[in-house]
TIVO-2410 file (N, C-alpha, C; in nm, 3 decimals):
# residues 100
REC num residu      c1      c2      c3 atome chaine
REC   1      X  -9.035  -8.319  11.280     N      A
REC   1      X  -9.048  -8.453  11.337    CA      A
REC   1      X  -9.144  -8.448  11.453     C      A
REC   2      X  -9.230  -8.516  11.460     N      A
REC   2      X  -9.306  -8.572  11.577    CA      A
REC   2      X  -9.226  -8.590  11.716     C      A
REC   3      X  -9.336  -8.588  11.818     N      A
REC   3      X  -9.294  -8.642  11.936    CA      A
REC   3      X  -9.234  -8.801  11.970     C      A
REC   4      X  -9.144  -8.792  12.025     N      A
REC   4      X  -9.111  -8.948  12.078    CA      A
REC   4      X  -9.196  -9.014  12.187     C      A
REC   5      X  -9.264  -9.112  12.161     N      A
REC   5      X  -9.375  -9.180  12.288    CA      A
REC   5      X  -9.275  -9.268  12.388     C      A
REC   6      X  -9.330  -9.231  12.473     N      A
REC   6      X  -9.205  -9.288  12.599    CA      A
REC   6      X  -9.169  -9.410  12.597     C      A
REC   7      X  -9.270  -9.502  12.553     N      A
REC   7      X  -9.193  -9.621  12.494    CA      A
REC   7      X  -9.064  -9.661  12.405     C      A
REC   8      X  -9.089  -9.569  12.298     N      A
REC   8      X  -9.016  -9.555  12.224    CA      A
REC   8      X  -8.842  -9.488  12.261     C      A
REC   9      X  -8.876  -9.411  12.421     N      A
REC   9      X  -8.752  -9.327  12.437    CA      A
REC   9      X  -8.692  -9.438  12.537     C      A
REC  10      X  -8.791  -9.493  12.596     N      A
REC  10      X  -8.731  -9.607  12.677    CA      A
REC  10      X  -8.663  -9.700  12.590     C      A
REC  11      X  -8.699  -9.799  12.471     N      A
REC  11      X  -8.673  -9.854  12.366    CA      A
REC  11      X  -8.550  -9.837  12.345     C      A
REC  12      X  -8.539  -9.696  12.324     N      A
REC  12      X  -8.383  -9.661  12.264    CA      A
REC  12      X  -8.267  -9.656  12.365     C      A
REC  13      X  -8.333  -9.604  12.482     N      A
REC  13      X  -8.205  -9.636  12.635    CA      A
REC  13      X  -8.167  -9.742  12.626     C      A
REC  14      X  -8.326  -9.857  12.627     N      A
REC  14      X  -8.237  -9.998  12.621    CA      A
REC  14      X  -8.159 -10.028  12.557     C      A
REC  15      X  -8.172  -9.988  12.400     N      A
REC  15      X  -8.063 -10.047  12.316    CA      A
REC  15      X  -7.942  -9.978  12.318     C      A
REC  16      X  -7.956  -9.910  12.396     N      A
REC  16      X  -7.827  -9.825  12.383    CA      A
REC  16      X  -7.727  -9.904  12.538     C      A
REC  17      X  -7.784  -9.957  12.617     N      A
REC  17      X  -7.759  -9.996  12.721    CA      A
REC  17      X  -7.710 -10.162  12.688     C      A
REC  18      X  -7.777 -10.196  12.607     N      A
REC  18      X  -7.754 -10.371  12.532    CA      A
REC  18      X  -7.617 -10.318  12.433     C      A
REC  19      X  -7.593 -10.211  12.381     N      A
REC  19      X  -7.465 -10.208  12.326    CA      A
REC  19      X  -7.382 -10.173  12.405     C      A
REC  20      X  -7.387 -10.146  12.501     N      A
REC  20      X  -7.266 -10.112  12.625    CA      A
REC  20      X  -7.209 -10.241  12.648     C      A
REC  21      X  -7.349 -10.316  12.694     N      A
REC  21      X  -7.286 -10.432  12.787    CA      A
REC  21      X  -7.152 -10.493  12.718     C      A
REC  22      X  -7.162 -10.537  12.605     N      A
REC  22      X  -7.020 -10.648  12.568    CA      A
REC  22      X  -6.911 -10.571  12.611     C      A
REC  23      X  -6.927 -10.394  12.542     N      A
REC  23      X  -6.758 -10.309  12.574    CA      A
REC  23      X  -6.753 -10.348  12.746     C      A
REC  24      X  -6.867 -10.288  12.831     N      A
REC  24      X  -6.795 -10.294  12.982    CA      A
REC  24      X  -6.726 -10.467  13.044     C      A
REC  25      X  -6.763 -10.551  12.936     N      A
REC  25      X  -6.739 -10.679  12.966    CA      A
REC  25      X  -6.604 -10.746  12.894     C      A
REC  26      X  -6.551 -10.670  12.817     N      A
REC  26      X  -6.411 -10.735  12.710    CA      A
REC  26      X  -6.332 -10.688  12.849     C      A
REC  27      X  -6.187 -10.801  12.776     N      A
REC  27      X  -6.075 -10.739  12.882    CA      A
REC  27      X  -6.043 -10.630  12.823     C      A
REC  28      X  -6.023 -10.598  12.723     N      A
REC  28      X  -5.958 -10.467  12.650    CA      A
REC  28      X  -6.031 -10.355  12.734     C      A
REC  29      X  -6.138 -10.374  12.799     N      A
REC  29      X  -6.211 -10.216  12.870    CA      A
REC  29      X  -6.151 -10.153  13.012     C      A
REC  30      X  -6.044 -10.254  13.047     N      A
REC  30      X  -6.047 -10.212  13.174    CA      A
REC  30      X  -5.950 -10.082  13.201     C      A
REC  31      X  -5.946  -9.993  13.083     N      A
REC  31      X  -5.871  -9.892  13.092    CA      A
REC  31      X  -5.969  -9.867  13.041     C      A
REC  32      X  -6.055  -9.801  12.988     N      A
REC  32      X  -6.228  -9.727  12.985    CA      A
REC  32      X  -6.313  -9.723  13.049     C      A
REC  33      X  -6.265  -9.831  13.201     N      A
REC  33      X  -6.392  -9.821  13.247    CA      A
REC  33      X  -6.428  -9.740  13.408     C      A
REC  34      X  -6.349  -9.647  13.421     N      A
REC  34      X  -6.351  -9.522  13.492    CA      A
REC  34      X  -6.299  -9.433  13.462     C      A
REC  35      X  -6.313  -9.332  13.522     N      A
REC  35      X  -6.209  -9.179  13.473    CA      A
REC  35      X  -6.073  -9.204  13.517     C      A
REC  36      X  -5.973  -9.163  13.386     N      A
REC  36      X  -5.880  -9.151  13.395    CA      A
REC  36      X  -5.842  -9.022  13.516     C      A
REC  37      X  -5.688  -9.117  13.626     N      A
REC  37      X  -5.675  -9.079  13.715    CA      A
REC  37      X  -5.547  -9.024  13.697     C      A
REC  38      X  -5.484  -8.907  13.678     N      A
REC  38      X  -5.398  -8.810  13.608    CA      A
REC  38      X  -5.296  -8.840  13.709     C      A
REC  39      X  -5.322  -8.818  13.881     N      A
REC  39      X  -5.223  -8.802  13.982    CA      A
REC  39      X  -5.212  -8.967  13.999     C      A
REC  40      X  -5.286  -9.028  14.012     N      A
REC  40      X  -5.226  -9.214  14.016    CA      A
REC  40      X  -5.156  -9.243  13.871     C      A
REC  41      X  -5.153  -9.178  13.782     N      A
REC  41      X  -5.101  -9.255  13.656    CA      A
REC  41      X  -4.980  -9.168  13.629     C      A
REC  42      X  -4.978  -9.086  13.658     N      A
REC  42      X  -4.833  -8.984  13.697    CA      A
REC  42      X  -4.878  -8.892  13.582     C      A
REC  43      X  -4.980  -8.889  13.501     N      A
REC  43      X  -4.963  -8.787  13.392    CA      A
REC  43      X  -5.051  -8.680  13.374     C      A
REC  44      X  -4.975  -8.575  13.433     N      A
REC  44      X  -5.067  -8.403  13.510    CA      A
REC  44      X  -5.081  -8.363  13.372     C      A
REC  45      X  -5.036  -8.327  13.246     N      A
REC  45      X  -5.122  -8.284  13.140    CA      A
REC  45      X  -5.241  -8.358  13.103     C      A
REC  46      X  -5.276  -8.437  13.116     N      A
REC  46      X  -5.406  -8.504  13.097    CA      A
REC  46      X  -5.490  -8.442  13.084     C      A
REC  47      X  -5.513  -8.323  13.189     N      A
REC  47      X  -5.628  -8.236  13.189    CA      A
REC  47      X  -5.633  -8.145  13.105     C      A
REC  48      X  -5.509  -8.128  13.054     N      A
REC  48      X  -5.481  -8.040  12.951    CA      A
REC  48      X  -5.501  -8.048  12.805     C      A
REC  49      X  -5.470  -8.193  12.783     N      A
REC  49      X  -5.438  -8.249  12.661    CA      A
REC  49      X  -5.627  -8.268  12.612     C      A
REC  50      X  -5.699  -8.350  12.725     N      A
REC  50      X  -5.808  -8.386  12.716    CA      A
REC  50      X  -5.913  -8.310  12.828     C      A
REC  51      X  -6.033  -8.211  12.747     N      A
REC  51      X  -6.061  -8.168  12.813    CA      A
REC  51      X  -6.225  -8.180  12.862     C      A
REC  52      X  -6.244  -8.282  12.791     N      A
REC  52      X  -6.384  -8.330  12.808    CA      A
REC  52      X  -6.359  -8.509  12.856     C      A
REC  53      X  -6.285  -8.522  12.947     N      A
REC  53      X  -6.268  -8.642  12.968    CA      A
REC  53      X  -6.400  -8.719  12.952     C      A
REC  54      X  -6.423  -8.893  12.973     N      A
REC  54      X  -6.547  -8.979  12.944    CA      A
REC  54      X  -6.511  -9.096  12.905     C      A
REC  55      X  -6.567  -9.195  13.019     N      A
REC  55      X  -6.503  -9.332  13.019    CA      A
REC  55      X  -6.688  -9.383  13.010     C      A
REC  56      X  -6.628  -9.526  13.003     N      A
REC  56      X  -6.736  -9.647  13.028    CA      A
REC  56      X  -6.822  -9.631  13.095     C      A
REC  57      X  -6.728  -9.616  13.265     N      A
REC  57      X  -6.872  -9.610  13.391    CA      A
REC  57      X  -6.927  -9.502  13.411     C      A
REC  58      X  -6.873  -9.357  13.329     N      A
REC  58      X  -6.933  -9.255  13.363    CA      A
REC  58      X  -7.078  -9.288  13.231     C      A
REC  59      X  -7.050  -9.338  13.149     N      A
REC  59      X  -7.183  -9.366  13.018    CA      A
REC  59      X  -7.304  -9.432  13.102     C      A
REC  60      X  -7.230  -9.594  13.162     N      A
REC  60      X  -7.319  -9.654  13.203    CA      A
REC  60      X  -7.404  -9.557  13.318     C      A
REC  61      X  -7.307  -9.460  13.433     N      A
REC  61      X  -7.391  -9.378  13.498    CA      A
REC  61      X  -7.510  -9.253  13.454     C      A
REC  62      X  -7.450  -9.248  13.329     N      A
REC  62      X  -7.551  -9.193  13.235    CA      A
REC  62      X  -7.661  -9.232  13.244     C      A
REC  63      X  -7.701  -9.356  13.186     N      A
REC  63      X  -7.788  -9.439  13.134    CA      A
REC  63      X  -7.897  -9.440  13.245     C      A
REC  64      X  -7.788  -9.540  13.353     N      A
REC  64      X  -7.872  -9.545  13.491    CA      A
REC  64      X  -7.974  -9.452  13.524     C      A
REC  65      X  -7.922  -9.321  13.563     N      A
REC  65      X  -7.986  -9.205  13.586    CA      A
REC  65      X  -8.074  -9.149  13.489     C      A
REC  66      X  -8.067  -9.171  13.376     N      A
REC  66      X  -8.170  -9.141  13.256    CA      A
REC  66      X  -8.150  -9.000  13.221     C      A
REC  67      X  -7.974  -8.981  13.224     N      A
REC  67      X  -7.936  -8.826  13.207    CA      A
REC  67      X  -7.952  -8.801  13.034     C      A
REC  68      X  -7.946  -8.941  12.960     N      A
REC  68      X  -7.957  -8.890  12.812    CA      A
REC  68      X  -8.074  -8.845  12.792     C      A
REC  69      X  -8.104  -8.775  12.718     N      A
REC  69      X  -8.275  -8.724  12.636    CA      A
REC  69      X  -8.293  -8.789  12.507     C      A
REC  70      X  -8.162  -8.856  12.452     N      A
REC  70      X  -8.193  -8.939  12.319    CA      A
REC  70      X  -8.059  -9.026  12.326     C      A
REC  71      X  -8.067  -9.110  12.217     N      A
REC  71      X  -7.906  -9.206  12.177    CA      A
REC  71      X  -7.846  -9.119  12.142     C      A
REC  72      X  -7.834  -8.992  12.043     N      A
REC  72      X  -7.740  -8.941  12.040    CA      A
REC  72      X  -7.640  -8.843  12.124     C      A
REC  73      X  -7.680  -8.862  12.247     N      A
REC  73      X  -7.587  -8.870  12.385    CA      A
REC  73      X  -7.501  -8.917  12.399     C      A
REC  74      X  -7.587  -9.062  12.398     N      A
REC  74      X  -7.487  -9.143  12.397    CA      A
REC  74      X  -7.388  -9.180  12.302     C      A
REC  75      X  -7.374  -9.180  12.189     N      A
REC  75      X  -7.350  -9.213  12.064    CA      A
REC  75      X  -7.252  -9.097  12.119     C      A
REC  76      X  -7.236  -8.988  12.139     N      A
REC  76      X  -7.166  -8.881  12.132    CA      A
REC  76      X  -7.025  -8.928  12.265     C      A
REC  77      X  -7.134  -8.956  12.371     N      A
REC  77      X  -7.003  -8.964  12.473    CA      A
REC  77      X  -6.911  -9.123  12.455     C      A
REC  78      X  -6.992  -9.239  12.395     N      A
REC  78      X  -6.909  -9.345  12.376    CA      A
REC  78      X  -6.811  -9.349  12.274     C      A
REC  79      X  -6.809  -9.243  12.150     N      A
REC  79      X  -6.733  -9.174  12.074    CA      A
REC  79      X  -6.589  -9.066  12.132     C      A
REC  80      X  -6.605  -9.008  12.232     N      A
REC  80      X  -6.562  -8.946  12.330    CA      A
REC  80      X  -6.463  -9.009  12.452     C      A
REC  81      X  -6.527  -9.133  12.473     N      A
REC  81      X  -6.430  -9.213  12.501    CA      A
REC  81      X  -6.301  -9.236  12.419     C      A
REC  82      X  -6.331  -9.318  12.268     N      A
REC  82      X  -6.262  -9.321  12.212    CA      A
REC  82      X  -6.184  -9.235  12.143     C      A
REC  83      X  -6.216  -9.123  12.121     N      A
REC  83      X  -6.117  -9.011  12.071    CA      A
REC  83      X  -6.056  -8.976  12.141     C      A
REC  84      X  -6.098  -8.968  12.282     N      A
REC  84      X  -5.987  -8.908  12.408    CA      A
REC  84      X  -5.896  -9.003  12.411     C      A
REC  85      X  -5.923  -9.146  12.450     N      A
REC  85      X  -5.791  -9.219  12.406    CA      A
REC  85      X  -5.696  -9.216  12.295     C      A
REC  86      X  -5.739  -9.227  12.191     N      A
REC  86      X  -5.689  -9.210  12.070    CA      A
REC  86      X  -5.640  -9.082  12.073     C      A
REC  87      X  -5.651  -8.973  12.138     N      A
REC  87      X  -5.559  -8.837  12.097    CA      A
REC  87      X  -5.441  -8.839  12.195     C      A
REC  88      X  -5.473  -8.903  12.324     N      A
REC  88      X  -5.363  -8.904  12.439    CA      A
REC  88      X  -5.269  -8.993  12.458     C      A
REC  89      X  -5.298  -9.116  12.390     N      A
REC  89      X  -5.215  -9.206  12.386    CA      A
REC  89      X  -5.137  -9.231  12.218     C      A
REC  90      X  -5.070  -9.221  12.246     N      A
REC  90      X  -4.986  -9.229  12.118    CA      A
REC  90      X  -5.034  -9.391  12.040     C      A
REC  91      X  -4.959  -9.350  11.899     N      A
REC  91      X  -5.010  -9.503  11.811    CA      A
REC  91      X  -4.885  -9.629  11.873     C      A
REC  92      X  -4.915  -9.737  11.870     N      A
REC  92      X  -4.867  -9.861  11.959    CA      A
REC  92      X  -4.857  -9.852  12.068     C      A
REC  93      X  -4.937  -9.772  12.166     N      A
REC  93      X  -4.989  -9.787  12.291    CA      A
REC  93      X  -5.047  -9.903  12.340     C      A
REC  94      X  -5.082  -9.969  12.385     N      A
REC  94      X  -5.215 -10.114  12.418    CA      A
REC  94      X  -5.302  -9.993  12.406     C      A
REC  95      X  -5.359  -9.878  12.514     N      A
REC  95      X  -5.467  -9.794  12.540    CA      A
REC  95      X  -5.480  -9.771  12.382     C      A
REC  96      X  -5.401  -9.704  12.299     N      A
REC  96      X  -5.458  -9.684  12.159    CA      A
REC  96      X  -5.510  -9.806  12.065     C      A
REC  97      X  -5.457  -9.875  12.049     N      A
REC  97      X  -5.479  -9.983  12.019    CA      A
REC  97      X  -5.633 -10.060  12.048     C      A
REC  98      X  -5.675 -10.036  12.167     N      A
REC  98      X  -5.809 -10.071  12.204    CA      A
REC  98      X  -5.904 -10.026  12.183     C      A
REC  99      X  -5.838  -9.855  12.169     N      A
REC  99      X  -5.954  -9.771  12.143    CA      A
REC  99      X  -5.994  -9.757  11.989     C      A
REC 100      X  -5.875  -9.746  11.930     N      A
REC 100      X  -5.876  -9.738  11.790    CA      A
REC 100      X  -5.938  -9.849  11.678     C      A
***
């Protein structure tokens, strides 16, 4: 494969940044949209259970900073979100439920 022309890598941040926006904007996000806080939520295996934690605002801080090198970064960590929920929260959770 060829080189990517910076337009083109910019191109793809954006769209990857235009599919964020609606998730950081539903009510359903507001448990995605920072790192889960283990000692405020009372639950110390967290770190255990999940060990690549990855929420919403850590993606969008992604983006910002221009830490991805392609969408499939991103694609990887907004996936990551959702499996970490989905493995830690049990099925009829609300948190599973949103994520799932």
């Amino acid at each position: 494969a060829g080189a990517v022309e910076a337009d083109s890598f910019e191109m793809t941040l954006g769209q990857c940044r235009s599919l964020l926006r609606p998730f950081l904007q539903m009510p359903q996000a507001r448990d995605f949209l920072a790192p889960v806080d283990p000692v405020a939520l009372n639950i110390p295996d967290y770190p255990t259970v999940i060990t690549h934690p990855m929420d919403l605002g850590t993606v969008e801080q992604r983006l910002d900073r221009k830490e991805y090198t392609d969408a499939g970064g991103f694609v990887r960590d907004m996936r990551l979100v959702w499996s970490n929920a989905i493995t830690y929260n049990p099925v009829g959770t609300p948190v599973h439920a949103a994520a799932a």
